[in-house]
C-alpha positions as CSV (number, residue, x, y, z in Angstrom):
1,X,-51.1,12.7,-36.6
2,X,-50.8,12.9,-33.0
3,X,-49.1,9.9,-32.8
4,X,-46.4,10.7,-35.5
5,X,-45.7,13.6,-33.9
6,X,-44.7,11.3,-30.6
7,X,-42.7,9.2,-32.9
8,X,-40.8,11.9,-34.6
9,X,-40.2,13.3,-31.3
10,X,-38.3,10.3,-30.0
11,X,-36.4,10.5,-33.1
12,X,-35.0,13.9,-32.1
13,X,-34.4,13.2,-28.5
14,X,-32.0,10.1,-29.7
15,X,-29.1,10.6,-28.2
16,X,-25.4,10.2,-29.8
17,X,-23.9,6.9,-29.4
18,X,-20.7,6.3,-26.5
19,X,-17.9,7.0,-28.9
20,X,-19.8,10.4,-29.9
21,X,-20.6,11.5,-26.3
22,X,-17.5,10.7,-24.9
23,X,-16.1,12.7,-27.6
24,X,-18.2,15.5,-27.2
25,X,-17.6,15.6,-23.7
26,X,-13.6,15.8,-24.1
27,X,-13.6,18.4,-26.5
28,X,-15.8,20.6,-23.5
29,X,-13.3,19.4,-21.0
30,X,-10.5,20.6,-23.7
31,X,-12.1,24.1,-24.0
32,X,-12.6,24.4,-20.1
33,X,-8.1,23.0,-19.6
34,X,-7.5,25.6,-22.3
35,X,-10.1,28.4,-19.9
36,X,-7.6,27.8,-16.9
37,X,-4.9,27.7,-18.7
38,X,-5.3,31.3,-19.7
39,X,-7.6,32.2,-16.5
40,X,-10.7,32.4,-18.2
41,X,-13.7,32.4,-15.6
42,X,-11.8,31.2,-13.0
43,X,-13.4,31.4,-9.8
44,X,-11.2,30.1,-7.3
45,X,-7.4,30.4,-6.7
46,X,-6.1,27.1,-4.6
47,X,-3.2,28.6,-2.5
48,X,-0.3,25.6,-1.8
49,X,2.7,27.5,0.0
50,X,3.3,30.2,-1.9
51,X,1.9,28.6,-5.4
52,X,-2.1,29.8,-6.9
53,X,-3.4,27.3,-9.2
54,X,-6.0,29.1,-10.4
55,X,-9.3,26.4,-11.4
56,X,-13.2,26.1,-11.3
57,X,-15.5,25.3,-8.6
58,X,-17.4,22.7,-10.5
59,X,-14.8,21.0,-12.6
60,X,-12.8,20.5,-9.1
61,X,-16.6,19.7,-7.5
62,X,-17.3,17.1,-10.3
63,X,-13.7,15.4,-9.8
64,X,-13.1,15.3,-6.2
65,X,-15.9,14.9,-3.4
66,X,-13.6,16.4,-0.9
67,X,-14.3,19.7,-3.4
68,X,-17.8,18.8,-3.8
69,X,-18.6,19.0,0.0
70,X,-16.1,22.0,0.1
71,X,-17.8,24.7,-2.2
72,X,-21.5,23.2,-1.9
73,X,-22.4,23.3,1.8
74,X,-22.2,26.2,3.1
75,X,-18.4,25.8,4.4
76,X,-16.4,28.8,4.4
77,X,-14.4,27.3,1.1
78,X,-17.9,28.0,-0.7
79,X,-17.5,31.7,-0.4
80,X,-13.8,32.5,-0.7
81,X,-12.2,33.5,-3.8
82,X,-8.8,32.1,-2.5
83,X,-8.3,28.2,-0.9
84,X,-5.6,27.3,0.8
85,X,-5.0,23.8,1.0
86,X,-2.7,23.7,4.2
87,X,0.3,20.8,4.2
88,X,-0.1,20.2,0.4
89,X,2.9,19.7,-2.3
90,X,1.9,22.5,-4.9
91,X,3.4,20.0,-7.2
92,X,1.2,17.3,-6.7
93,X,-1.9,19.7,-6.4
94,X,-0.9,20.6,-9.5
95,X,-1.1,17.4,-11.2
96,X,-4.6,16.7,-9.2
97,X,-5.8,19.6,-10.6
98,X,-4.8,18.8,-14.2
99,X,-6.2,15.7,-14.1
100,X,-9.4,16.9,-13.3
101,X,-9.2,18.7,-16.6
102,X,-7.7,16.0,-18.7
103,X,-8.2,12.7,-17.2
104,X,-4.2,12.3,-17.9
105,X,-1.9,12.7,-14.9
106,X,2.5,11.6,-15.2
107,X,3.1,9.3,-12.7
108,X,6.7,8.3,-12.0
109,X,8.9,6.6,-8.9
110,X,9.6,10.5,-7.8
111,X,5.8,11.1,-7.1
112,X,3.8,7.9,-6.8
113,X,4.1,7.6,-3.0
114,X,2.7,11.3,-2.7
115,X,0.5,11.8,-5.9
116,X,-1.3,8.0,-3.7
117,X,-1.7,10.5,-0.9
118,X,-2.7,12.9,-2.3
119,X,-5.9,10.9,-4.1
120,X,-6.6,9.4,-1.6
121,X,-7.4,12.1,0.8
122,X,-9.2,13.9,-1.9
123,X,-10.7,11.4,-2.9
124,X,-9.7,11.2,-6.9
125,X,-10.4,7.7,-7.0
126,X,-9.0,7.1,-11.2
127,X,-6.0,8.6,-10.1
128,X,-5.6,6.3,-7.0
129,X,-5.9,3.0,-9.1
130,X,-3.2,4.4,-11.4
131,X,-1.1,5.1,-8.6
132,X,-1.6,1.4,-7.4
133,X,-1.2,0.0,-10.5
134,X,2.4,1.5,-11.2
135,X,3.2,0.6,-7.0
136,X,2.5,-3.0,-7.8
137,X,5.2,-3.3,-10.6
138,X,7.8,-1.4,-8.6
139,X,7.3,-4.5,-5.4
140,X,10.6,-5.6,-4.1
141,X,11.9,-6.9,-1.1
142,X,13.2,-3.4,-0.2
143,X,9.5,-1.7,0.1
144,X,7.5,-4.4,0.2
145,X,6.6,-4.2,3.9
146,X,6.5,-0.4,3.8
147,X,4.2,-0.9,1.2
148,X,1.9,-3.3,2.9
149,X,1.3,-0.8,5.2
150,X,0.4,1.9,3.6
151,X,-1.8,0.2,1.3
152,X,-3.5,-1.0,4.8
153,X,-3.5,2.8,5.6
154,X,-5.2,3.9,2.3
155,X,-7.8,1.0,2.1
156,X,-6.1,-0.7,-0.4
157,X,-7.0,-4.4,-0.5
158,X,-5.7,-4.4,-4.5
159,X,-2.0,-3.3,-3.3
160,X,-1.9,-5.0,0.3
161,X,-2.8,-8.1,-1.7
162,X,-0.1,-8.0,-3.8
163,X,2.5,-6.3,-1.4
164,X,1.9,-9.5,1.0
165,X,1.8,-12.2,-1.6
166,X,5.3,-11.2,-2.2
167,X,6.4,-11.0,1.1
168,X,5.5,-14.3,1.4
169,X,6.9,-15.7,-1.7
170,X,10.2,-14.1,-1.1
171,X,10.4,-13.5,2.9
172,X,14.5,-15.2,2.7
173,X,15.1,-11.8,1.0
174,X,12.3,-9.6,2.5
175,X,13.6,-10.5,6.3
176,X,17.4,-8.9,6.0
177,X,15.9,-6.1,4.5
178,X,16.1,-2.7,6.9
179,X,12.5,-2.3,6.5
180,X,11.6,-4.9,8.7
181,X,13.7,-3.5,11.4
182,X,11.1,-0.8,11.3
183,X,7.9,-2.7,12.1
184,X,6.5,-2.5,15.4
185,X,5.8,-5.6,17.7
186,X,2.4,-6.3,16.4
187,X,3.3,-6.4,12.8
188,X,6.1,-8.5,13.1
189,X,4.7,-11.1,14.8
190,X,2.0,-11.3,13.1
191,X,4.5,-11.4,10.1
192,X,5.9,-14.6,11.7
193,X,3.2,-15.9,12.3
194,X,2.0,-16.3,8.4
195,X,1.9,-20.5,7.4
196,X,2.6,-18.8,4.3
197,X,5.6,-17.7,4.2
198,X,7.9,-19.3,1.8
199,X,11.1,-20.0,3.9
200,X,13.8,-23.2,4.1
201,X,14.7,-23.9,6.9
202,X,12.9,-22.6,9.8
203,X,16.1,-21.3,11.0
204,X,15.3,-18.2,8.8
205,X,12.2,-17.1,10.5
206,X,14.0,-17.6,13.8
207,X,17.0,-15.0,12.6
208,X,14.1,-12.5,11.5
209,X,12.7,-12.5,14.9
210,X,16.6,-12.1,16.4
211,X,17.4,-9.5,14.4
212,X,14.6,-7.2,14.6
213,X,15.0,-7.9,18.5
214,X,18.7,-6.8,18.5
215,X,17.3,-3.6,17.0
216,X,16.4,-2.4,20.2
217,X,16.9,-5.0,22.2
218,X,15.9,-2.0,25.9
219,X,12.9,-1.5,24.0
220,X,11.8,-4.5,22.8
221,X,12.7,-6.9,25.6
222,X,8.8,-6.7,26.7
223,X,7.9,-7.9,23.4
224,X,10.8,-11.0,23.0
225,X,8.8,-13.8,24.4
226,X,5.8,-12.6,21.9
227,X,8.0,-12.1,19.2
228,X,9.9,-15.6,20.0
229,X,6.3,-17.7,20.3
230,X,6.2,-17.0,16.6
231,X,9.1,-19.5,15.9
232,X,8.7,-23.3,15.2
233,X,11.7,-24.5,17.3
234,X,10.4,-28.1,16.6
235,X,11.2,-27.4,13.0
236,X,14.8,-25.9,13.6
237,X,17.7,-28.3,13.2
238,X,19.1,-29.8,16.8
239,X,22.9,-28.3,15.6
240,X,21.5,-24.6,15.1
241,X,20.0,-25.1,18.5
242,X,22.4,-26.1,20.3
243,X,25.1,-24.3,19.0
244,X,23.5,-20.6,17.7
245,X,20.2,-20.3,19.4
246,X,21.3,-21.7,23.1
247,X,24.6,-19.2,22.9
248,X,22.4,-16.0,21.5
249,X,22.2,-13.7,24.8
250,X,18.6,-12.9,24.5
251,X,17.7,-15.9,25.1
252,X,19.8,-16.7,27.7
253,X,18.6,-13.9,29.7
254,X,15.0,-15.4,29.4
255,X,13.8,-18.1,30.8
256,X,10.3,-18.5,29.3
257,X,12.5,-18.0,25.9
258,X,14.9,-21.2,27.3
259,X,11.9,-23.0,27.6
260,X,11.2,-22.4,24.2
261,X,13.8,-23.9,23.3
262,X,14.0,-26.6,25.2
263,X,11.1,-28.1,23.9
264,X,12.2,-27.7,20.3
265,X,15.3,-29.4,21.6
266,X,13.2,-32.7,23.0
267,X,11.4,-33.1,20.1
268,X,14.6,-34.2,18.5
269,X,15.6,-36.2,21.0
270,X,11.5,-38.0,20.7
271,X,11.1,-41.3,18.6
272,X,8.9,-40.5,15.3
273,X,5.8,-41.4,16.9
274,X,6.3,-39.1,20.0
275,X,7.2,-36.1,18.0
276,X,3.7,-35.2,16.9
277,X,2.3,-34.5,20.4
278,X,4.7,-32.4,20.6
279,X,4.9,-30.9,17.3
280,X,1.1,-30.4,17.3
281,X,1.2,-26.6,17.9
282,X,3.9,-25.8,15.4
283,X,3.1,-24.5,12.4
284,X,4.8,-25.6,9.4
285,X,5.8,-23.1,6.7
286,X,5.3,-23.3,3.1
287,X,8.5,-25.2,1.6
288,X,10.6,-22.8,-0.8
289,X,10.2,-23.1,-4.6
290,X,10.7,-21.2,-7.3
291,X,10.2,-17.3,-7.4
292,X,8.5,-15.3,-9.6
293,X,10.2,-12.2,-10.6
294,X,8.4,-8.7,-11.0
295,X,9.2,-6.4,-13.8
296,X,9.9,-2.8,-13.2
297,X,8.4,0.1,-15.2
298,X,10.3,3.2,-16.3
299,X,10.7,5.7,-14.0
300,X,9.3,7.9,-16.3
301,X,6.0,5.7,-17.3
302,X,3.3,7.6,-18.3
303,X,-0.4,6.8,-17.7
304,X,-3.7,8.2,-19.1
């Protein structure tokens, strides 16, 4: 008897089966969207400018860990009725917030860059990999480079992956692009630097590092020979030397840049068997073939 008793007793402690639980578990989360919808036991107001998005501790708590540490250790968030969340779009709140409740959240080319933000600093990790899932169909060479860096900002690897890959497959487009005007030192030569990066001739990577340089050429003097070092001058043709890169005044005005260019101009002047001592420290690029091409989604995609 005893051990029929066990036996039933596992029957009734059998729990429902994935579909059923996760269905069980939205229609809760339903009831407690439609609670703050209508304020029902809400028991905290976030405050975002002059917006209250009225929510509850634990269904923020359960979403975000950044709410989780708030209202469970003691911090003075833990206590208050009303949260202000301090440099915050309401309107992005707002969809945080929602999301929480519905696991659904409208993500479009309006709000990606700050809903990204957003997740990531609290922490909403779902809504992050939606957010870099729609940034990695909108790459171009217009914000590819801005996006490499912010996906290096947000620990990223998924979206710095895929924001470089095309920066090297298409740097002939990327480099005349004004975002590359913005980098600072560092990042562009280490830009330059890349074996990877698809480009024919060498001439190209050369007019990269010239135009950022003309960019500020007071303020970025101190960073030309760095910049220049970057540049296979082997690899550029003996007429661009001679006639574009000796002429260009930055150079002229720097010696340790002539030099530069000097050698490159020697190795032309070497038999074939001379040239690779010379050639030894150049690095040669990835030869340019065919492109790939990245579809766009609607600006008005929506992902759940």
């Amino acid at each position: 008897m005893a051990a029929s008793g066990v036996a039933q007793s596992r029957k009734m402690e059998k729990k429902p089966d994935a579909r059923e639980e996760a269905k069980l578990l939205a229609g809760s989360m339903a009831v407690m969207s439609d609670m703050r919808s209508r304020k029902i036991l809400c028991d905290v107001i976030l405050v975002v400018q002059e917006r209250e998005i009225a929510a509850h501790h634990v269904v923020l708590a359960a979403a975000s860990p950044v709410f989780n540490v708030m209202f469970t250790t003691g911090m003075l968030e833990s206590t208050s009725f009303e949260v202000e969340l301090k440099d915050a779009d309401p309107n992005i709140i707002e969809h945080l917030v929602e999301f929480a409740y519905t696991a659904r959240v409208s993500v479009n080319s309006n709000n990606v860059q700050s809903l990204l933000d957003a997740s990531n600093q609290y922490q909403l990790q779902p809504v992050k990999h939606i957010c870099v899932d729609f940034l990695k169909e909108q790459v171009d060479p217009s914000n590819c480079l801005g996006l490499s860096v912010r996906a290096e900002r947000l620990d990223s690897p998924e979206l710095k992956a895929t924001a470089d890959a095309f920066i090297h497959q298409h740097f002939t487009d990327v480099y005349k692009t004004e975002e590359i005007l913005q980098l600072d030192a560092q990042r562009v030569m280490h830009l330059l630097h890349q074996e990877a990066l698809t480009v024919s001739p060498e001439e190209q990577v050369y007019d990269a590092a010239i135009r950022w340089l003309r960019h500020d050429a007071r303020n970025r003097q101190p960073f030309m020979v760095g910049v220049l070092t970057q540049v296979g001058f082997p690899l550029i043709s003996k007429n661009f030397l001679s006639t574009t890169v000796l002429a260009e005044p930055l150079i002229q005005d720097t010696p340790e840049c002539l030099k530069m260019v000097t050698s490159g101009m020697r190795y032309h002047l070497l038999s074939p068997e001379y040239r690779k001592e010379l050639a030894d420290g150049t690095r040669l690029r990835r030869p340019q073939s065919c492109r790939y091409s990245n579809p766009k989604l609607e600006s008005g995609a929506y992902y759940t």
